[in-house]
VOKE-678164 format. One record per residue: z, x, y of N, C-alpha, C, CB in turn; residue in three letters; residue number from 1. Coordinates in Angstrom, 2 decimals, padded with zeros to 5 digits, always signed. Glycine has a CB too. Example, Ala and Ser with C-alpha at 12.3 -4.5 7.8 and 13.67 -1.06 7.14 Angstrom:
2
<pt <+007.80; +013.19; -005.69>; <+007.80; +012.30; -004.50>; <+007.80; +013.20; -003.30>; <+009.05; +011.31; -004.47>; 'ALA'; 1> <pt <+007.08; +012.85; -002.25>; <+007.14; +013.67; -001.06>; <+007.87; +012.90; +000.03>; <+005.72; +014.08; -000.60>; 'SER'; 2> 
! end
This chain:
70
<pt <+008.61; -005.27; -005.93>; <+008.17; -006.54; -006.44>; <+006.68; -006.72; -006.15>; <+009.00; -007.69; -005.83>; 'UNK'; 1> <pt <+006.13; -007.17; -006.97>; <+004.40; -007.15; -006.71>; <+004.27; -008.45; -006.79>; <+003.29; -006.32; -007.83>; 'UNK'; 2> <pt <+003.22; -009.10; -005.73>; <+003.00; -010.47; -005.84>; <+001.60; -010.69; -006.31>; <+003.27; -011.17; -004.57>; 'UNK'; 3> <pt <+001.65; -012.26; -006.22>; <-000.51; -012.58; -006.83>; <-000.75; -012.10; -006.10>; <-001.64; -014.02; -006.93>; 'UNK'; 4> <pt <-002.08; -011.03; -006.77>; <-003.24; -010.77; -005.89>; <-003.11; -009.25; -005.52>; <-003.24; -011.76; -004.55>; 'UNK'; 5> <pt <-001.94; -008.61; -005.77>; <-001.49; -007.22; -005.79>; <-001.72; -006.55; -006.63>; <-000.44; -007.03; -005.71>; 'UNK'; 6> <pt <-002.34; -004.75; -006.46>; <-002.17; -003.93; -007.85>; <-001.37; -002.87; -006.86>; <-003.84; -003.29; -008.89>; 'UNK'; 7> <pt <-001.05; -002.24; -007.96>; <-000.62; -000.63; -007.94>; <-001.64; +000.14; -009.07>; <+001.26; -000.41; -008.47>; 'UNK'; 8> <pt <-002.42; +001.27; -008.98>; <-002.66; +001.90; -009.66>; <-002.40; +003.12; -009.36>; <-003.53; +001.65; -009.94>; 'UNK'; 9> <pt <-002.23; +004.19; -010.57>; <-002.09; +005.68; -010.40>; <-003.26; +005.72; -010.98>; <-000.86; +006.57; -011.00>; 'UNK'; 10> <pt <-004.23; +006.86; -010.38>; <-004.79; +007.66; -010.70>; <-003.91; +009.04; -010.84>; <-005.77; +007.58; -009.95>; 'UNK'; 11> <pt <-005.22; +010.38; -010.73>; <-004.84; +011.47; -010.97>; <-004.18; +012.05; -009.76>; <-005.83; +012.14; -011.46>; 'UNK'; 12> <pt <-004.23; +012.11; -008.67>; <-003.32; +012.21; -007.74>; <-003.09; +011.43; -006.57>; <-003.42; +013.18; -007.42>; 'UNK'; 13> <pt <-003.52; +009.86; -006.77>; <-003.43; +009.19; -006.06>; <-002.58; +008.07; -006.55>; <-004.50; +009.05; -005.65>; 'UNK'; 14> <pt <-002.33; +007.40; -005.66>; <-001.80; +005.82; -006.02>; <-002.31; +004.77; -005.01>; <-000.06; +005.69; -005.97>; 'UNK'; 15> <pt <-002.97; +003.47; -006.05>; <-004.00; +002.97; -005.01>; <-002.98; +001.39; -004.89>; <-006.06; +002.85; -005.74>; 'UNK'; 16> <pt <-002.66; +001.47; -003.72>; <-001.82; +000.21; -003.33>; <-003.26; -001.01; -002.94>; <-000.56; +000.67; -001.66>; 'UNK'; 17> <pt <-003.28; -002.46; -003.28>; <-004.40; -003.47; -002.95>; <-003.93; -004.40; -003.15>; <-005.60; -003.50; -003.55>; 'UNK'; 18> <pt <-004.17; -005.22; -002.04>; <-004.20; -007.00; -001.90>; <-005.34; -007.31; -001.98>; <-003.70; -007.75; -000.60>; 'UNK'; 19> <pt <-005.38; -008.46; -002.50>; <-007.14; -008.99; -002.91>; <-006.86; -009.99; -003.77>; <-008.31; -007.81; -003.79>; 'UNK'; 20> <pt <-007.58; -011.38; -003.46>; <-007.26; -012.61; -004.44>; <-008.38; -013.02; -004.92>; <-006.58; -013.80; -003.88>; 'UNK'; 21> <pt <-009.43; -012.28; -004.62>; <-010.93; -012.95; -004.89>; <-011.78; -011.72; -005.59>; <-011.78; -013.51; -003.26>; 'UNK'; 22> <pt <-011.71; -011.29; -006.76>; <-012.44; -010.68; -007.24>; <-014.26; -010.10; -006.61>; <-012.25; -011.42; -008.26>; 'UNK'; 23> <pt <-013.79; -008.99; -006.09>; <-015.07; -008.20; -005.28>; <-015.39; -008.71; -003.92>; <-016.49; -008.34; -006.08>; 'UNK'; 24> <pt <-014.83; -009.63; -003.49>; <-014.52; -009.82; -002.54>; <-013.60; -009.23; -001.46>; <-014.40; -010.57; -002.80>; 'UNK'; 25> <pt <-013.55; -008.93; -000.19>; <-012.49; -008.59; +000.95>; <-011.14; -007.99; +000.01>; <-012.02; -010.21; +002.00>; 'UNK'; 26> <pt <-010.08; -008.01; +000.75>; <-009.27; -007.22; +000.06>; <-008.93; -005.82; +001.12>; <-010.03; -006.89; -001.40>; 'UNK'; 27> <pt <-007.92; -005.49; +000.87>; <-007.28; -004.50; +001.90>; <-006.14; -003.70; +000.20>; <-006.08; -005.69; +003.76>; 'UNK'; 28> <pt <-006.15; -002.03; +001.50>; <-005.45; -001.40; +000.42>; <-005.26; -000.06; +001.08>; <-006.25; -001.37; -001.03>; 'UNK'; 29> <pt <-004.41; +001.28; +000.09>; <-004.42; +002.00; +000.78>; <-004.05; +002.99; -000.38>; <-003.75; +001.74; +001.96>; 'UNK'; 30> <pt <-004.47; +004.58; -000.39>; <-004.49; +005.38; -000.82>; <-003.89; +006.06; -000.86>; <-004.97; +005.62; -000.75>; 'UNK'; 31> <pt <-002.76; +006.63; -001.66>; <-001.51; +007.63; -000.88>; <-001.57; +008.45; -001.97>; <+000.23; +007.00; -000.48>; 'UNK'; 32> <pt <-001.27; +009.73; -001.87>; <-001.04; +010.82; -002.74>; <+000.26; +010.40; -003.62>; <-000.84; +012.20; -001.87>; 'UNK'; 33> <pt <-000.17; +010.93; -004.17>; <+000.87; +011.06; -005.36>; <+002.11; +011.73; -005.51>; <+000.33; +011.54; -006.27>; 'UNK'; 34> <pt <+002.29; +012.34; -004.13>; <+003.35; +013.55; -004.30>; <+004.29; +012.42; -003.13>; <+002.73; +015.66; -003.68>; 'UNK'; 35> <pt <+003.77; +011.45; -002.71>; <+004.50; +011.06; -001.83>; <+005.17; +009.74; -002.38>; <+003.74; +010.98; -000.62>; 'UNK'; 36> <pt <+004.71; +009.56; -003.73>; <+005.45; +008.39; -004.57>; <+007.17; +007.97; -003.93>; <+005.57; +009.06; -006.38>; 'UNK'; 37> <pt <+007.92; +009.19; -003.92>; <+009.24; +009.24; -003.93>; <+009.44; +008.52; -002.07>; <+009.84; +011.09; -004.38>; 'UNK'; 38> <pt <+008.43; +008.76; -001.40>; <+008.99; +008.52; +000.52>; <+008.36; +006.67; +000.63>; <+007.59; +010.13; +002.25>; 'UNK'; 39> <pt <+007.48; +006.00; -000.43>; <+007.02; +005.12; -000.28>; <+008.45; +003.94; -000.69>; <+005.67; +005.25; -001.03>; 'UNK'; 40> <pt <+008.02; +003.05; +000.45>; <+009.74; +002.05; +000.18>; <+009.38; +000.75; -000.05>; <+010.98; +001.90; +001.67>; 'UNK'; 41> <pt <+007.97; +000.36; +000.65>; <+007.38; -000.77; +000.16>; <+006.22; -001.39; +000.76>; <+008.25; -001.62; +000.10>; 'UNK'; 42> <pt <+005.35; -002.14; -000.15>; <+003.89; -002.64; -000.14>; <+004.13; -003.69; +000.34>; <+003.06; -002.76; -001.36>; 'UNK'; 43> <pt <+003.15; -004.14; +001.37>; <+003.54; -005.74; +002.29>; <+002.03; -005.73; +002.01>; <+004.33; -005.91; +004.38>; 'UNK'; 44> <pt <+001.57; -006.96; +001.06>; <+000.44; -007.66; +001.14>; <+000.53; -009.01; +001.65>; <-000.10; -007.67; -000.01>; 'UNK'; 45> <pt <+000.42; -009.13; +002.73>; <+000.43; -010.66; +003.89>; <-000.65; -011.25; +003.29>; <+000.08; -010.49; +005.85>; 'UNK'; 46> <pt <-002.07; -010.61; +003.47>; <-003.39; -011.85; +003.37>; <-004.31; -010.82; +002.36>; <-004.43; -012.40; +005.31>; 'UNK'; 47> <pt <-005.31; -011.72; +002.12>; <-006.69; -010.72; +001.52>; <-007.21; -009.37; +002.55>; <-008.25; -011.89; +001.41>; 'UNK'; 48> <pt <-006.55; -009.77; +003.96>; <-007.15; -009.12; +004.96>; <-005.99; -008.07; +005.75>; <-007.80; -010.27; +005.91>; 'UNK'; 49> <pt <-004.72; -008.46; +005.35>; <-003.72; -007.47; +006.26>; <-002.89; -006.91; +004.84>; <-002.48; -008.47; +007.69>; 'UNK'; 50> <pt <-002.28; -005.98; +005.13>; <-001.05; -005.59; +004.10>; <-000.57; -004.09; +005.25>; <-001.77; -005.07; +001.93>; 'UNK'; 51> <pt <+000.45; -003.84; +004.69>; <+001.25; -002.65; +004.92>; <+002.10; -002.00; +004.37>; <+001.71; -002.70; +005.64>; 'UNK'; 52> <pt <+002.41; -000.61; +004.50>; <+003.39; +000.09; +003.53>; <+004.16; +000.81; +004.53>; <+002.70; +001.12; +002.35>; 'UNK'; 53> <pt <+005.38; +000.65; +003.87>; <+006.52; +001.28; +004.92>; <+006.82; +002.56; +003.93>; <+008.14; +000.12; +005.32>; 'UNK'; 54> <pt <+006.79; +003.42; +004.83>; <+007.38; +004.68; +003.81>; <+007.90; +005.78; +004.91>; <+005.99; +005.49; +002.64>; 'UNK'; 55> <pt <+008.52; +006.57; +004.31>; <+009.54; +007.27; +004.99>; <+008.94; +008.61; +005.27>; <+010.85; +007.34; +004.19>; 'UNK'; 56> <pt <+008.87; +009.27; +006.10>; <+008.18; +010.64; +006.40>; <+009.14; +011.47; +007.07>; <+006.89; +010.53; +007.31>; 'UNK'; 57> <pt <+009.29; +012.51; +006.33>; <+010.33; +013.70; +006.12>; <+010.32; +014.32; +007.07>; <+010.20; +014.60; +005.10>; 'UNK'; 58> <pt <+011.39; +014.36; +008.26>; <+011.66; +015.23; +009.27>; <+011.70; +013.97; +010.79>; <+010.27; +016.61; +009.25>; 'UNK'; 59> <pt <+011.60; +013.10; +010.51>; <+011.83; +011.55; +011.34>; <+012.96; +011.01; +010.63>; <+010.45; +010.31; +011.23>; 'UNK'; 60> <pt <+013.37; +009.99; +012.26>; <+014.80; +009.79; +011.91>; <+014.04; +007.87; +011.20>; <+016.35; +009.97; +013.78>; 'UNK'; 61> <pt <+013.52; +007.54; +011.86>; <+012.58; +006.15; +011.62>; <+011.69; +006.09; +010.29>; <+011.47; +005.99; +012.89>; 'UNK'; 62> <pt <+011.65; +004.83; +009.28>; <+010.74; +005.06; +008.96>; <+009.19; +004.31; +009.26>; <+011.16; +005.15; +008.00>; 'UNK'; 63> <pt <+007.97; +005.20; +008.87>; <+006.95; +004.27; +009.74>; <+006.19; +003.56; +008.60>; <+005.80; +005.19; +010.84>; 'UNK'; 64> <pt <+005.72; +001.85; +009.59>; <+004.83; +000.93; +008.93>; <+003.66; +001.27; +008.99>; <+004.86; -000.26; +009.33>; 'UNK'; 65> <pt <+002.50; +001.81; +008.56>; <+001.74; +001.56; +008.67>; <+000.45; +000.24; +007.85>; <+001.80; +002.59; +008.77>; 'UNK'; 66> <pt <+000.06; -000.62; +008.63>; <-000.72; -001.72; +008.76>; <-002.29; -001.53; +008.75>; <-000.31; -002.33; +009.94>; 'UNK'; 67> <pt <-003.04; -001.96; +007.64>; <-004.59; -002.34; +007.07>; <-004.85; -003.37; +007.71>; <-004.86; -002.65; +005.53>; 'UNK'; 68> <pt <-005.89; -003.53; +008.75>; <-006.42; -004.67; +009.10>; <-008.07; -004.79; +008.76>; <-006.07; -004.81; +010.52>; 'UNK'; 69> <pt <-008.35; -005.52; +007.71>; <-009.71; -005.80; +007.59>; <-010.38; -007.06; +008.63>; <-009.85; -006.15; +006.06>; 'UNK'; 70> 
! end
């Protein structure tokens, strides 16, 4: 589910996850390959300034959050 102020884009081997409500302004985001589309479980955009993506990494029993703090 994507909320205001969220993109997803694919590029060519990336996928660019971003929170941001103010055009060129602040904003947080994060860059993930493309091959890892399938381990990503979900985008947490909290503020213009925090977000996180939980995704699953192959050979762990956990999966991990990692958290953008601008």
């Amino acid at each position: 589910m994507r909320r205001i102020g969220e993109t997803i884009e694919e590029r060519d081997d990336f996928i660019f996850y971003h929170k941001g409500e103010t055009a060129g302004q602040k904003g947080v985001g994060f860059l993930i390959k493309k091959h890892l589309k399938p381990n990503i479980k979900e985008f947490i955009g909290i503020s213009e300034r925090i977000a996180a993506v939980l995704i699953n990494v192959p050979h762990y029993k956990k999966d991990w959050m990692i958290i953008q703090v601008y």
